[in-house]
N, C-alpha and C positions, 0 to 999 in steps of 0.2 A: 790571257784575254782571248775572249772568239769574237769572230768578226762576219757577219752576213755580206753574202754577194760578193765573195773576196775579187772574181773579175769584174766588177763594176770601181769596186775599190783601190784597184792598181793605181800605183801612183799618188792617190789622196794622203795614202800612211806615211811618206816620205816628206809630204808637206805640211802633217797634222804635227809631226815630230822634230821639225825645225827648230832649233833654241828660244824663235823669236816667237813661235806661233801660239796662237793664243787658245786656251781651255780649250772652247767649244767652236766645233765645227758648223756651219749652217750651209744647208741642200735647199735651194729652192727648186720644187718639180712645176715645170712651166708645161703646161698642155699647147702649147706653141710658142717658140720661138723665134723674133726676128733676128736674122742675121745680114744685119746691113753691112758689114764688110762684101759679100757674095749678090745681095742681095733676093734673100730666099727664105721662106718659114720654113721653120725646122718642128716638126712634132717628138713631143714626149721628151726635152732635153731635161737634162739638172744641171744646174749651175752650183754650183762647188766655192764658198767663199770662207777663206779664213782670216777673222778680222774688216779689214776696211778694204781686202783685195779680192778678188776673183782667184782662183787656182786651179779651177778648171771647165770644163764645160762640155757635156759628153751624153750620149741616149742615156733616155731614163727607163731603165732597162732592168732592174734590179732593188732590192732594199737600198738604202743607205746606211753607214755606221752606227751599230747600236750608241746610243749618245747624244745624236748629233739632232741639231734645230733642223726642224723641218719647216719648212712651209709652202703650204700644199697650195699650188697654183694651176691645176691641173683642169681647170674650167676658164683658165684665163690666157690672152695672148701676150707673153712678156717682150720689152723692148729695152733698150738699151736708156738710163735717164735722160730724160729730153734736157734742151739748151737752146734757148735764146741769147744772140748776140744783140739786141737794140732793146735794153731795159731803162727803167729810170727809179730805180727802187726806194731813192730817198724824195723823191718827188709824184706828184698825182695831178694833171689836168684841170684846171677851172675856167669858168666863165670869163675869171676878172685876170682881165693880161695884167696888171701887177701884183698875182696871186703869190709869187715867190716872197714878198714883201710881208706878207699877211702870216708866217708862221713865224715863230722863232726856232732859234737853234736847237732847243729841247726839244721841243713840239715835232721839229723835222727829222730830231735820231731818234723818236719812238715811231713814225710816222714808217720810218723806214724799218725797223723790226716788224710792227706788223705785216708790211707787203714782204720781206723776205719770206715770212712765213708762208701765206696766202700763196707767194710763190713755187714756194719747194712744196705744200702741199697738193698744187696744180699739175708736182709729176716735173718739174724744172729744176734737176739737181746741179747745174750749172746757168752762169748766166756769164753774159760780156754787160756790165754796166755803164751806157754811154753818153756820162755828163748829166751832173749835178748843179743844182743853183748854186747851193753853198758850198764851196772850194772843199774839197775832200770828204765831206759827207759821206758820200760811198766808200771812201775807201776804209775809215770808221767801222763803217757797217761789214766792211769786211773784212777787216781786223776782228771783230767783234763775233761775225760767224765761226772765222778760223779757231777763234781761241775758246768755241764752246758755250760763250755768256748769253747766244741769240742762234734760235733755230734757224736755217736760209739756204740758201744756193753756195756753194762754190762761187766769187766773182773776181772777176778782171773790170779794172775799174779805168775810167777816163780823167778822175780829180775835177775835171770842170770842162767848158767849151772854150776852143780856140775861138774868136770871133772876131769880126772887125766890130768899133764903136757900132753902136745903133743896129748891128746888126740880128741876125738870124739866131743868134745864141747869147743877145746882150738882153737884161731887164726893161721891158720897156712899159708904155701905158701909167706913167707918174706925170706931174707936173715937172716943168723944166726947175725949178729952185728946188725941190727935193733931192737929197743924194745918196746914191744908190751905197749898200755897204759895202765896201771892197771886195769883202770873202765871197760878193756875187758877179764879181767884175775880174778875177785872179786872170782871167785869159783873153781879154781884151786885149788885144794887138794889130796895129793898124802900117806897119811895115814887114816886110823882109826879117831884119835885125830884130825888132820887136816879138816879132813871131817864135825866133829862136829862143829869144828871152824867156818866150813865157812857158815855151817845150821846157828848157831846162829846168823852169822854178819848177813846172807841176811834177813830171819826173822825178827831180829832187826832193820833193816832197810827201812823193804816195803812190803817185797815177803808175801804172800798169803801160798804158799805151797813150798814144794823143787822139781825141776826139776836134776834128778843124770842121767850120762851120762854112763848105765855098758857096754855098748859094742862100737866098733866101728862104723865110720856111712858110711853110702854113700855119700853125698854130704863136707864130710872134709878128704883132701888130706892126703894121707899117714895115714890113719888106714885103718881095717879091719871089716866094718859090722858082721861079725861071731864072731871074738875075742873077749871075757872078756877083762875088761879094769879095773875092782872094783870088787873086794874078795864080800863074800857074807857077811863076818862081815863088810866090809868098806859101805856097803850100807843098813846094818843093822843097822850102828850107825849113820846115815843122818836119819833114820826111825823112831830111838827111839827120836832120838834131835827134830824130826817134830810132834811127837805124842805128847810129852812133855809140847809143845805148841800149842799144839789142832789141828794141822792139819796133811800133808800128804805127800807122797812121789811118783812123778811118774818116773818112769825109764826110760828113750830111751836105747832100749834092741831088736837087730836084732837076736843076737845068741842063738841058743837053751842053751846053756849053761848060758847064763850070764841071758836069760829069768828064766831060773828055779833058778839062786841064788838072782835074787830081787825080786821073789816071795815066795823064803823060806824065804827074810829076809824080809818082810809082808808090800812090797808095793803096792799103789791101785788101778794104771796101769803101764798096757806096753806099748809102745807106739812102733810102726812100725810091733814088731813080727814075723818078714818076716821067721825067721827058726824055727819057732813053729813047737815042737815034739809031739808026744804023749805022752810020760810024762809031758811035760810042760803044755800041758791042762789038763791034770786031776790033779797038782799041780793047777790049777789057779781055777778048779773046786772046789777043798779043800778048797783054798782059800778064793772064792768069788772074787777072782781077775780081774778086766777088760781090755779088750782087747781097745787098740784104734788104730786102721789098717789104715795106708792111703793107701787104693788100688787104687787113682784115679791118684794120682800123678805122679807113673814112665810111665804112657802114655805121658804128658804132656812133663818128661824129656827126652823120647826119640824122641819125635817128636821136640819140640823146642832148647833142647839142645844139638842135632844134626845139625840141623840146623843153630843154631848160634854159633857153635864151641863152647861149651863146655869141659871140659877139659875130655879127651880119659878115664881117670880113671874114673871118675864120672860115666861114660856113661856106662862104660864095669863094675860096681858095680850096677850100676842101671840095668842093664839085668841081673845079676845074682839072684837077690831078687827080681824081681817083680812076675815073676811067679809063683815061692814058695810060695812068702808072701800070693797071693793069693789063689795059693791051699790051704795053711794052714789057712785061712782065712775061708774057704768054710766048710772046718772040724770043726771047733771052732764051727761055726754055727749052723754047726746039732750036736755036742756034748752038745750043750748049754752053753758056756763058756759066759759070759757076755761080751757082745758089748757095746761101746759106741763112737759115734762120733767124728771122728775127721779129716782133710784134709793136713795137714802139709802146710796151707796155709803161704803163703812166697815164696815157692820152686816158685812155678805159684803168676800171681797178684792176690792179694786180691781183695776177691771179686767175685770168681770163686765156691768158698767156697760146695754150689751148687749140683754141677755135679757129685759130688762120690753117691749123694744117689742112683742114677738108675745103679751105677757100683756095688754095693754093692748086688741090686737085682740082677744082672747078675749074681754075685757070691756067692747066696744060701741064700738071704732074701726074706722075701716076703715083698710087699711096706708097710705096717702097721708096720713090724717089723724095717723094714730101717728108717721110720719116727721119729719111738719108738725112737731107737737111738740117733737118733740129737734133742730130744724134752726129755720124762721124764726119760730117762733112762742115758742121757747125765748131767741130772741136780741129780739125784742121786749119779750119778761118782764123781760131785764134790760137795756134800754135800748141795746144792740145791733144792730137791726136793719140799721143804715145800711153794717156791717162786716163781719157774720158771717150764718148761715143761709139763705142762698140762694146758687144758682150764676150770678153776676153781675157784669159789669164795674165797677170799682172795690173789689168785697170783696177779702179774702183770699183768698190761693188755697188754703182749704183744702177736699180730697176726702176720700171714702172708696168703698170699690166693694166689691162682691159680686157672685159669681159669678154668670154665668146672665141669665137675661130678669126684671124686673120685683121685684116687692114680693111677690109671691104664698107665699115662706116668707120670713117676719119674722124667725125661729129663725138666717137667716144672719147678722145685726146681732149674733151671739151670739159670733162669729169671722170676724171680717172681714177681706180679700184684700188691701186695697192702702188707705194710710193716706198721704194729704199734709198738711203745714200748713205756711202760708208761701209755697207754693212747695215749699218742701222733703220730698221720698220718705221716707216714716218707714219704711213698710211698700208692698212691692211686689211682684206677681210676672212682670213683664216690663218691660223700659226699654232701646230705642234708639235711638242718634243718627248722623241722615246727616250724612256729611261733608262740612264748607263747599268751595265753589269757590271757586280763585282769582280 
């Protein structure tokens, strides 16, 4: 056999020839690439994948293997596959606050195949899914992606929300004789013990991590985004019931107050943080605690849910926190409080996912750091890091690429060119292969 560019090739023969490796080799030639480990573009790399892993990553200096898949990306800036951690894949945003009531179960697992797709098409080859109406639904969906029967993300799922009655993560907007179905109510817990309870069923059952609901929200009628809704031991003891069983705990937490008691009681995000204090960062500082901000979202709800009549509460809570959220957003930033990705996709359709990165540089990132985010610093959030968010031998082979030189518009991450995960071409706009010699 002869072999073109035998110094470029060093190395690659000894992993093509593996027992386990598989036929064909694929070279992607990236005409830039980000390397958010260092934080730095790299020109002219090839990235080296055999199968569903990365094996190597080196100047594209050279032919590649007669044989091998190429795909020429040599006009595009490739990135490492993006990742949101605040999805809602089986769920979509309505008008009518007892919207979750109005699907059925069928309706809700096709509901969620399509926005996985929409999803991973968007360039989101992972996601943290956090909290479903109907009790496992997500996790379904991701049994369902893993095992090949539905295109989607990689996901870590919540099973359902922690919630006190009535609260922030419970169905509301029905008449009082109407009764809600269980499978929507799995994580209603209104003590201490309770709370334990309902960590262990979801756990036992599917969930990934716990998703606890301490403060009020904006988009559920009749609470108060500001309000504590969960004591600091009652989300202490969802914390220690998740540690216990090796994982974790994230809060949806708008109040300054209910931010600083699920971060004394040692969970690993916050998720919205719209009344982030200065105490509460330099608790999250202490911590190690991360931020996951959706600052892109209350544009989206005041322009479309104005527009389609949305309900008046909603609307007049979504103006009260966007602007905060995002001051305090902007502070976190230069205090260094740790960021990590997240869009509260759902609220908007899936698949939008996208568009917070260039909002995020408006709001005191710089585009390396904003990338950081939805790639290796999003895969550390969720224990990740060793698999996903960086472009590196042994991960995944997941890309994504945009057109052109560098980071300098963010707004591209809004529609993106070429989409792998696995290995495999989700979305592409060029792919060819030299033909083997005998």
């Amino acid at each position: 056999m002869r072999f073109a560019a035998t110094a470029w090739y060093a190395g690659l023969l000894l992993a093509s020839t593996t027992p386990n490796a598989s036929a064909q080799i694929t070279v992607v030639r990236a005409g830039w690439l980000a390397d958010v480990e260092r934080g730095r573009l790299l020109e002219r790399q090839a990235v080296v994948i055999d199968g569903e892993r990365i094996v190597a990553v080196r100047p594209d200096t050279g032919a590649p293997p007669i044989g091998a898949r190429v795909i020429d990306l040599t006009g595009f800036t490739v990135v490492p596959g993006l990742i949101d951690l605040h999805t809602h894949l089986t769920d979509l945003m309505s008008a009518n606050p007892a919207a979750p009531l109005t699907r059925s179960g069928a309706q809700v697992a096709f509901d969620g195949v399509r926005n996985a797709r929409a999803t991973l098409l968007a360039g989101f080859t992972t996601v943290r899914d956090i909290g479903a109406w109907r009790v496992f639904s997500d996790a379904a969906l991701r049994d369902a992606i893993n095992d090949g029967t539905v295109p989607g993300p990689r996901m870590l799922v919540a099973g359902a929300y922690v919630t006190v009655s009535g609260g922030g993560g419970d169905v509301k907007g029905v008449a009082p004789d109407v009764q809600i179905p269980a499978e929507m109510r799995a994580g209603v817990a209104n003590s201490a013990d309770e709370v334990r309870m309902r960590v262990r069923e979801l756990l036992g059952g599917g969930a990934d991590y716990i998703k606890v609901i301490a403060t009020g929200a904006v988009l559920t009628i009749g609470t108060t985004p500001g309000a504590s809704e969960y004591s600091e031991a009652e989300i202490r003891a969802a914390v220690e019931e998740a540690e216990a069983r090796g994982t974790f705990v994230a809060a949806h937490a708008h109040g300054a107050e209910g931010i600083k008691r699920a971060v004394r009681a040692g969970v690993r995000t916050i998720e919205h943080g719209s009344f982030l204090d200065d105490e509460g960062m330099e608790l999250m500082l202490e911590h190690g605690t991360w931020l996951v901000a959706d600052i892109w979202n209350g544009d989206y709800i005041e322009e479309i849910g104005r527009r389609d009549g949305w309900p008046e509460e909603f609307l007049r809570k979504n103006a009260e926190t966007v602007d905060v959220q995002r001051a305090g957003f902007r502070k976190a930033v230069a205090a260094g409080v740790r960021v990590a990705y997240g869009t509260d996709a759902g609220v908007y359709p899936h698949g939008m996912n996208g568009r917070q990165l260039a909002v995020m540089v408006r709001f005191g990132m710089t585009p390396m750091r904003a990338l950081r985010s939805a790639t290796l610093d999003a895969a550390e959030a969720m224990g990740w890091r060793d698999r996903v968010g960086s472009i590196a031998p042994g991960k995944f082979a997941d890309l994504v690429a945009i057109p052109g030189e560098g980071l300098g518009d963010m707004s591209a991450f809004g529609s993106v060119a070429f989409v792998m995960k696995d290995g495999v071409v989700i979305r592409t706009p060029t792919e060819t292969t030299l033909p083997k010699e005998d």
